[in-house]
N, C-alpha and C positions, 0 to 999 in steps of 0.2 A: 582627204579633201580632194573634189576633183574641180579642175580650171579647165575652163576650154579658152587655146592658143590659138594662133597662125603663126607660123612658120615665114620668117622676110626672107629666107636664103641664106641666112648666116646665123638667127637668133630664134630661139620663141617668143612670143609678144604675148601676153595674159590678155584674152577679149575682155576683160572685165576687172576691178580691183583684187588686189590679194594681200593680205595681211601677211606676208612673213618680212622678217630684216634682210636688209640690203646684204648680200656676201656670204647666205645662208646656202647650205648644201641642200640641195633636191634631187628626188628621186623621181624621172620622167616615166611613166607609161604607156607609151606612146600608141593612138588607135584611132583608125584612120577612119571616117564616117563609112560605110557601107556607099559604094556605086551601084543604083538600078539602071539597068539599057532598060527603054520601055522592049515590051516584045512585038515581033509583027505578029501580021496576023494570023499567018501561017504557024508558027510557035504559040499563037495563044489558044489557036484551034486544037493542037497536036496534046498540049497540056488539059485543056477542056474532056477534049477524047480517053485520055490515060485516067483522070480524078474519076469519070464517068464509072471508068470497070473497076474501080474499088470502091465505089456506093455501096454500103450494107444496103440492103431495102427491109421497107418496116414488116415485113413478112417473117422475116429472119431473125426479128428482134424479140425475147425474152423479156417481155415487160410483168412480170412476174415482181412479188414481194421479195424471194427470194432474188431474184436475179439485179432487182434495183439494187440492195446490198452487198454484193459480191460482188459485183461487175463483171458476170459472164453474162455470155449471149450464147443461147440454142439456134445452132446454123441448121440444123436435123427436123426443123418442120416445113 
């Protein structure tokens, strides 16, 4: 079963109902939502520029009977 909690500073609070008995033993696993910082714009360019040099390009690609099955690609034309 998974609950999602908040945390008041001393207890966890279920956001929503839960079916178990009062005084029962639980096991917490505790995880934290993921934090995104937006990027500026300088970092979104820098990321943009880096994705660029690892574009396969469709020249490079083995679209081949055989190669749709195997999942290799001929870098070599």
């Amino acid at each position: 079963m998974t609950v999602k909690a908040h945390f008041d500073g001393k207890v966890f609070i279920p956001d929503e109902p839960v079916e178990i008995a009062a005084n029962s033993e639980v096991v917490l696993d505790i995880r934290q939502p993921a934090q995104f910082k937006p990027l500026s714009v300088e970092e979104a360019l820098k990321l943009l520029e880096e994705m660029d040099k690892e574009t396969v390009s469709v020249e490079n690609v083995d679209d081949s009977r055989e190669s749709i099955y195997t999942g290799t690609v001929d870098d070599t034309r």
